[in-house]
N, C-alpha and C positions, 0 to 999 in steps of 0.2 A: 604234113607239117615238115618232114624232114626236107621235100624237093625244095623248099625256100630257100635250107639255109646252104644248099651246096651251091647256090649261085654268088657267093661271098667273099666277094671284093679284096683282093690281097695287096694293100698298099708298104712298097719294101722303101723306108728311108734310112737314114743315119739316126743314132739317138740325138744328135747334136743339133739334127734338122727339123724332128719332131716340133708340129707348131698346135697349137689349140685347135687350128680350122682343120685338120687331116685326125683329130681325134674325134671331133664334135661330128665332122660330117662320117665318120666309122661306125659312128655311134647313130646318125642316125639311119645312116645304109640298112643297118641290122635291126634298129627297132620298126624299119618301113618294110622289110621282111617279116619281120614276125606279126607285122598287124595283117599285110596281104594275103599272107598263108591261111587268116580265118582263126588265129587263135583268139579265143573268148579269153572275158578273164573269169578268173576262179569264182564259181558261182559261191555269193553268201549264205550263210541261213537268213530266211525271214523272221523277223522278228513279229510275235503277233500283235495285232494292234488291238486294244481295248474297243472295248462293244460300244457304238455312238450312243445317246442317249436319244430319247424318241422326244420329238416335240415338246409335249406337255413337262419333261423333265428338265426342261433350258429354260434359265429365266430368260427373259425377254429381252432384256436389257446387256447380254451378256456380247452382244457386238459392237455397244457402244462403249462396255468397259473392254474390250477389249482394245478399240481406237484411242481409247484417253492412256490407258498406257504403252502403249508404242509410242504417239504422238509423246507420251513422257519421258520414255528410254532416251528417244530419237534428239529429245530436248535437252538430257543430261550427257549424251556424247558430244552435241553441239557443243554445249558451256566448256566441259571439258577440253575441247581442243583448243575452242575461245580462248580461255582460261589459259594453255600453254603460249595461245600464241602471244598473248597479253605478258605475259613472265619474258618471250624471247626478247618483244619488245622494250618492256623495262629493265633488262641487262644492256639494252644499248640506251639507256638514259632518256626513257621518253615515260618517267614518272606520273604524266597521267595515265597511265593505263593497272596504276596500283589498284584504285577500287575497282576499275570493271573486272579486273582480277578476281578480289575479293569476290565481286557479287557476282562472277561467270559460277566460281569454285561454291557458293552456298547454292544459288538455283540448280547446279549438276547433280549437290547432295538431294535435295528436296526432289527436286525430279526424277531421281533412280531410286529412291524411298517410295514416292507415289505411285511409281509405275510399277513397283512390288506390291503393294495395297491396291491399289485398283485389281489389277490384271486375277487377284484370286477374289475380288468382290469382296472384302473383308468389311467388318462391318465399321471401322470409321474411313470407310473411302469416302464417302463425301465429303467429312473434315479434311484430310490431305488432299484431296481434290481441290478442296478450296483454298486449301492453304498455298498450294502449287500455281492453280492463276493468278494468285498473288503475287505472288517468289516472279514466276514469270510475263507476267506485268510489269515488276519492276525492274525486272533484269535489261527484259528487251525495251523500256524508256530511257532505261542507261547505255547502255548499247548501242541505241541508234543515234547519237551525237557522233559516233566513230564509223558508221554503217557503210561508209565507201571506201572501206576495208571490206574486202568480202569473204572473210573469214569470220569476221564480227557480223557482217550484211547475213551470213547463214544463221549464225546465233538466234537474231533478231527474229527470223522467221520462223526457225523452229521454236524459238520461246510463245509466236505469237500463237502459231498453230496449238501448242500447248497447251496455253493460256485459253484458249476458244473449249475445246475440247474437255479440259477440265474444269469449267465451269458448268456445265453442259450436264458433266456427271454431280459435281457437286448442287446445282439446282433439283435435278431428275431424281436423285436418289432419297428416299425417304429416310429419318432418322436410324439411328440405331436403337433397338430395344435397351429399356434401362433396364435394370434387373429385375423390380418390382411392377414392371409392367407383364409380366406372364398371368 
């Protein structure tokens, strides 16, 4: 490791002449040195990983909740930016964009709520499931009236995908025990 660094580029200027490109490329002289020379980086601890659970102890259904909420997350980061972009726009005076505002900003709550209930199979995920292809039903029929924006046009599809997906879960999934059913 040491033979790398005595090949080390001595660039003499004035400080007055110093430019960003004669620092940038110094910098990277030395860091192209130090990766040629074979320096690893500093090995981490591994962290151990929890014992997989053997077949019989996954529910079944535990790949499709976990599709409905991504496809939820993925839905409520959409709305959200929706949602910003909707707010830039109505600072420059294009007032309809107030309620898809509104209704980006409530399907991004509802869908980062469901995609926390779903994703641990809680037991009213089929209620927020349901409640969520609704929300996103109605987002992305609002939505697509502005959809050649394609900011909005992304919205649209992650709400739709959403909306597929959590119904999906909300049909499949059987009630939740009432209390007096044990």
């Amino acid at each position: 490791m040491g033979t790398a660094f005595a090949a080390t580029v001595l660039v003499t200027v004035q400080p007055e002449e110093r430019t960003m490109e004669l620092v940038l490329a110094n910098f990277l002289l030395v860091a192209g040195m130090f990766v040629a020379s074979g320096a690893a980086e500093p090995v981490q601890p591994k962290i151990p990983l929890p014992p997989v659970p053997v077949p019989k102890d996954v529910d079944p259904q535990m790949p499709y909740f976990r599709f409905a909420a991504k496809a939820a997350d993925d839905c409520a980061r959409a709305c959200d930016t929706c949602a910003a972009h909707c707010a830039k726009l109505l600072a420059e005076g294009k007032k309809e964009h107030l309620d898809m505002l509104r209704m980006c900003l409530d399907c991004a709550d509802i869908c980062s709520t469901a995609g926390r209930v779903i994703a641990k199979d809680g037991p009213l995920s089929s209620v927020i499931a349901a409640s969520c292809a609704e929300a996103c039903k109605r987002c992305a029929d609002y939505c697509e009236k502005y959809s050649a924006d394609p900011i909005v046009k992304l919205c649209v599809a992650e709400c739709r995908k959403c909306e597929e997906a959590c119904r999906k879960i909300a049909k499949d999934t059987p009630p939740s025990p009432k209390p007096d059913d044990k």
